[in-house]
N, C-alpha and C positions, 0 to 999 in steps of 0.2 A: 499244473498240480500233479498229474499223471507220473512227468518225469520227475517232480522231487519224489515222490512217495517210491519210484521204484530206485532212486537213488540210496533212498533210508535206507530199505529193503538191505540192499548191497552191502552197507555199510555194516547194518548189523549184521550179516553175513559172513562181513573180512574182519570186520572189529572182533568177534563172538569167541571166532577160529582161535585168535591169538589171547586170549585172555584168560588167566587161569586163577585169581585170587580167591582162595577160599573166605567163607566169613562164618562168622556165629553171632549166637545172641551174648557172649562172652568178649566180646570184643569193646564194649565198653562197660561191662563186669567183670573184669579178671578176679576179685573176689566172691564172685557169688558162689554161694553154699551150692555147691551140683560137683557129682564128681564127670569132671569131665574125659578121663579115659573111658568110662563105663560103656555097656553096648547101646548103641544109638540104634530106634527102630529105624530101619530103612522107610525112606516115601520120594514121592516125587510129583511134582506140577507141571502143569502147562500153562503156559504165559501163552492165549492166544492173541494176536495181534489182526484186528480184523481190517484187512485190504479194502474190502468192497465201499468200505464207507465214504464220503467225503475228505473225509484225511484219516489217515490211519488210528486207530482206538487199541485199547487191550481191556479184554475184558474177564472181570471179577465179579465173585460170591461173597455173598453175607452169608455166613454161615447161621446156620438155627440155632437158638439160645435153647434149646435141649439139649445138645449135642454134650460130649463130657469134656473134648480134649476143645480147647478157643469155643467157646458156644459167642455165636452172637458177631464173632471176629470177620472182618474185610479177608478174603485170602484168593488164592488163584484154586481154579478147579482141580482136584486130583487127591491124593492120598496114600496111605501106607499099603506098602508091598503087599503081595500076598501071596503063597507058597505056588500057587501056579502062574503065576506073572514070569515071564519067562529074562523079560528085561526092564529096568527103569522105565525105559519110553514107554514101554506096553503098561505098566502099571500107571503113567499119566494118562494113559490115552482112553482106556479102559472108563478108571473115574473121572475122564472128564465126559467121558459117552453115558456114563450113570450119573455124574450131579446133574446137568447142566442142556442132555441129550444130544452135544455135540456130537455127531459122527466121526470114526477117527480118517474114515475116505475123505472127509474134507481136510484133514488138517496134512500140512506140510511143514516137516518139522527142517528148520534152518541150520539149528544148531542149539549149545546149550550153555548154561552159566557155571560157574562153579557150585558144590558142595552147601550147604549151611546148616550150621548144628543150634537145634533149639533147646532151650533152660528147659522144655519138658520132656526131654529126652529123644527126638526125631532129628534125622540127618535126611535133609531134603537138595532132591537133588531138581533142577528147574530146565524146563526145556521151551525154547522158543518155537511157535508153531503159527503158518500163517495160514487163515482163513481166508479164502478168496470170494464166498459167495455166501449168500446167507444162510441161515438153518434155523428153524424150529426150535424155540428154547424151551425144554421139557425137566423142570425142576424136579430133583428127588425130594419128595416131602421127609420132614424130620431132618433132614439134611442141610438143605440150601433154601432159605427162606427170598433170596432175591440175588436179580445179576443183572449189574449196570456194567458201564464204559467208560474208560478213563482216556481222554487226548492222549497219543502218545507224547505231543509237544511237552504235554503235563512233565513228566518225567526227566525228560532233556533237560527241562530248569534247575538246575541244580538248586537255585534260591528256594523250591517250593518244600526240601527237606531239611528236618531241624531235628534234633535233640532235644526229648524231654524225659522228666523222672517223675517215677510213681512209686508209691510203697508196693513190695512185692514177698510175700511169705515172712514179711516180719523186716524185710531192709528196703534199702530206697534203691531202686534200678532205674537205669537209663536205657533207652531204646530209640529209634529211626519211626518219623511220622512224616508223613505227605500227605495232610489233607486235601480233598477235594470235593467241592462242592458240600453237603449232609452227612459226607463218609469220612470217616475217621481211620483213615490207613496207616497203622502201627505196625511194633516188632517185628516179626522173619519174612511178610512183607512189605513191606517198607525197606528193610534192608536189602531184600531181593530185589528191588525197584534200581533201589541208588546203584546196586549192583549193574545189571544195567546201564542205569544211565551213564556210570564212568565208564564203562567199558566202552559205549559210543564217542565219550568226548576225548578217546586214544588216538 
């Protein structure tokens, strides 16, 4: 078990290096109403993928249905930039130490996925981080209402993500869903997920 798990490791390691496809939430809406040259807020995530478990997890936030921007939405810990964030990384590492209490001493960041621009106007950029031991999960209230664990295996399956469409500001959009288990894992991630996932099956 030991040596698949640090095989993965590796893999997403040498797979991560060489992969550079950008995506968006425009990629199965090329007509949706958003001007897409406009300025995109900068943000960034941490995809952490936790080691110490029985077989490798990545673990995610339900965000607070107070919130203004996705209230309620599955997502990965992190958030938009902010003027003294000195680098991307720093701005996920930061908000992942403020939603969720991770420390950023535990985290090891491997590598990173491409870009993704979302219909509400944020260009996120997702960084892969491995957690090797456990920590204290200390939720930001008003923030992060809950934070589960998704199999990495989950993911690898390509069969577990579909395409569906919802009405969206008045038209019908289409977007990327991986559910698992009560969670309802939709748009930018979902698509960050698949992103992932193909870049391991290179």
């Amino acid at each position: 078990m030991e040596s698949h798990k640090n095989n993965l490791i590796n893999n997403i390691k040498s797979n991560l290096s060489k992969y550079g496809s950008r995506s968006s939430d425009f990629d199965l809406n090329p007509d949706m109403a958003f001007n897409q040259n406009s300025n995109f807020l900068e943000a960034s995530v941490l995809i952490p993928v936790l080691t110490f478990k029985k077989n490798l997890e990545i673990l995610l936030t339900k965000r607070s249905i107070n919130l203004k921007n996705h209230p309620g939405q599955i997502a990965f810990p992190g958030g938009k930039k902010e003027n003294f964030d000195i680098s991307p990384i720093e701005t996920a590492l930061r908000e992942t130490e403020e939603e969720v209490g991770l420390s950023r001493h535990l985290v090891e960041i491997i590598a990173s996925l491409p870009t993704h621009k979302t219909a509400t106007g944020f260009i996120i950029k997702p960084y892969i981080g491995i957690i090797s031991q456990p920590f204290e999960e200390t939720l930001r209230c008003g923030e992060v209402d809950e934070v589960f664990t998704m199999p990495f295996d989950h993911i690898l399956n390509g069969e577990n993500f579909s395409i569906q469409t919802r009405k969206w500001n008045g038209t019908q959009r289409k977007y990327y869903v991986i559910p698992y288990g009560p969670y309802y894992v939709w748009g930018a991630t979902a698509r960050i997920l698949l992103n992932l996932s193909q870049a391991l099956s290179r």
